[in-house]
C-alpha positions in Angstrom: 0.0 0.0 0.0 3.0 2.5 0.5 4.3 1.7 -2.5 0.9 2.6 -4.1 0.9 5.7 -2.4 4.9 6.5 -3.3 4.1 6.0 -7.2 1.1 8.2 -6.7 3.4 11.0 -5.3 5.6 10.3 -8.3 3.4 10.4 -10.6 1.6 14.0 -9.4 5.1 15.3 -9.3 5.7 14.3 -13.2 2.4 15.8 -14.2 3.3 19.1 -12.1 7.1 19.1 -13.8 5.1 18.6 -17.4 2.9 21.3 -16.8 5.8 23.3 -15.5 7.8 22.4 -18.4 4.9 23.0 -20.9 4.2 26.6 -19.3 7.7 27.5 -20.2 7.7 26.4 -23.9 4.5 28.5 -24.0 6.3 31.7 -22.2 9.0 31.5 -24.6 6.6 30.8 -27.8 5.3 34.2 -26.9 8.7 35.8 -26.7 9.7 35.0 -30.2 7.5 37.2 -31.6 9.1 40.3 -29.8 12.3 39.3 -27.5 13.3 41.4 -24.9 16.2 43.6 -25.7 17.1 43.5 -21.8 18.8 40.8 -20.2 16.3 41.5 -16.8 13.8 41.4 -19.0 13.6 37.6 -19.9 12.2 34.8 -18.1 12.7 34.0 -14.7 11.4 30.6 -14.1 12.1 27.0 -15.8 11.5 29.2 -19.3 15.1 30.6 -19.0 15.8 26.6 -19.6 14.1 26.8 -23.3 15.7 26.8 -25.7 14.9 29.9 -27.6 13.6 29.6 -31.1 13.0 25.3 -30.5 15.4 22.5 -30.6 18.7 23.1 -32.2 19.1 21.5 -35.9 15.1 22.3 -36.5 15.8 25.5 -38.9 18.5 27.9 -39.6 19.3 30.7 -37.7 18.1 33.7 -40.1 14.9 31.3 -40.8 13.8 31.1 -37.4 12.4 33.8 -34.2 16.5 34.3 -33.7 16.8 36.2 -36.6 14.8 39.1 -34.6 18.1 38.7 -32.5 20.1 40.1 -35.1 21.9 39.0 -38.5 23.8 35.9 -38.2 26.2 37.2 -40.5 27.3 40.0 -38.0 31.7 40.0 -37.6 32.9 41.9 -34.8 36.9 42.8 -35.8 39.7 44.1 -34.2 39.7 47.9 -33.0 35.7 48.2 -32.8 34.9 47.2 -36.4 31.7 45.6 -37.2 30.9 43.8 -41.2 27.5 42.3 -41.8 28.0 39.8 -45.0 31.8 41.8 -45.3 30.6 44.9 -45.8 31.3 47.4 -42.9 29.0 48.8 -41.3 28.8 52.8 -40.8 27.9 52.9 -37.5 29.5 49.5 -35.1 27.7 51.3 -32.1 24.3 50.4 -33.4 25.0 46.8 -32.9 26.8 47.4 -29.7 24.3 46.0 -26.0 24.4 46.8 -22.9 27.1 46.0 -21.0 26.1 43.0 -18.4 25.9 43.7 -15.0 28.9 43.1 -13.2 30.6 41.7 -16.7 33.7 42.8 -18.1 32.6 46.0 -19.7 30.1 47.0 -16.9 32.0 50.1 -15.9 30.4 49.6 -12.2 31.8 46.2 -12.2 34.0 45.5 -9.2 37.9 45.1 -9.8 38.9 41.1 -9.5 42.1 39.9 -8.2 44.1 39.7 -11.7 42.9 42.8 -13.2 44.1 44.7 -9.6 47.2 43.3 -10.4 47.8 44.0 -13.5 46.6 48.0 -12.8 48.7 48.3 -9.9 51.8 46.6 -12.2 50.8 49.4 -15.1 51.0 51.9 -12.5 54.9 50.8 -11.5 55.8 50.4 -14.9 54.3 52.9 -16.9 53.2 55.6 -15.0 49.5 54.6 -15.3 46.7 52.3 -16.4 46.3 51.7 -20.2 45.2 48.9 -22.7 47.0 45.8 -22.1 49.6 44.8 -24.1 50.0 48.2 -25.7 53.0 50.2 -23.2 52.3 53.8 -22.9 53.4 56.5 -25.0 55.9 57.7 -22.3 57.3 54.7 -21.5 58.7 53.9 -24.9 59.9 57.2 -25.2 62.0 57.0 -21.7 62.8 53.7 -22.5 64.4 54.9 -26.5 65.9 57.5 -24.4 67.2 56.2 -21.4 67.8 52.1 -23.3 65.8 49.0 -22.4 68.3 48.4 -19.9 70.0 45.2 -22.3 73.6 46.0 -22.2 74.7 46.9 -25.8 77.0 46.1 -28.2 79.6 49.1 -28.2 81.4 50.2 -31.6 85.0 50.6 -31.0 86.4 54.0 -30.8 88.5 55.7 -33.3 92.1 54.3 -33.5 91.1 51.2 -30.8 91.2 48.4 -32.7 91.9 45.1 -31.8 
């Protein structure tokens, strides 16, 4: 009789998941047609597990809802560049998000551990913060000036020769 009573349980508890589950696929039916352009803005619940747009293989990218997402021939290149189909575009900013909360580009995004580092190291070397990989301005000049600090090969001085 418990085990009656178990697979009853079970049982409620898959039709309560499937409803769930079905719920979801509805919620994220709906957004297709208009999808939020706010990461807040999307679902909450088990529809954040949907995949948007159905299962993956079922149609192309530009023939399904995703293609409201944007073109899926959309490059982002080096230095801020942005080519749809090769050609590039006039204005990369119009294709640009928000930056996510607490992400990499979020300005208000707290410092981690590496990227402390590698400001405070900038600040020792150079004088100051920059791009990484790219040494300041000043540096390079007062390095040309001053040398690198290698010791170098000296030409011999008039009338010392070996």
């Amino acid at each position: 009789m418990a085990e009656k009573a178990e697979q009853g349980e079970e049982h409620d508890k898959a039709e309560e998941a499937l409803e769930r589950h079905e719920r979801a696929e509805k919620t994220i039916k709906d957004l297709e047609e208009d999808p939020p352009k706010k990461l807040e803005d999307w679902p909450e619940d088990e529809a954040k597990y949907i995949t948007f747009g159905g299962a993956e293989g079922d149609h192309s990218y530009d023939e399904g809802p995703e293609a409201k997402l944007g073109p899926s021939s959309l490059e982002r290149k080096h230095g801020g560049k942005v080519e749809i189909e090769g050609e590039e575009v006039d204005d990369p900013d119009e294709y640009k998000g928000e930056p996510i909360p607490g992400g990499p580009t979020d300005p208000d995004a707290t410092e981690l551990a590496g990227e402390r580092k590698r400001r405070e190291k900038e600040e020792r070397m150079y004088g100051g913060p920059g791009k990484p990989g790219q040494p300041r301005e000043e540096y390079q000049k007062r390095r040309a000036e001053e040398g690198d600090g290698r010791p170098q090969e000296s030409e011999p001085e008039e009338g010392d020769e070996d």
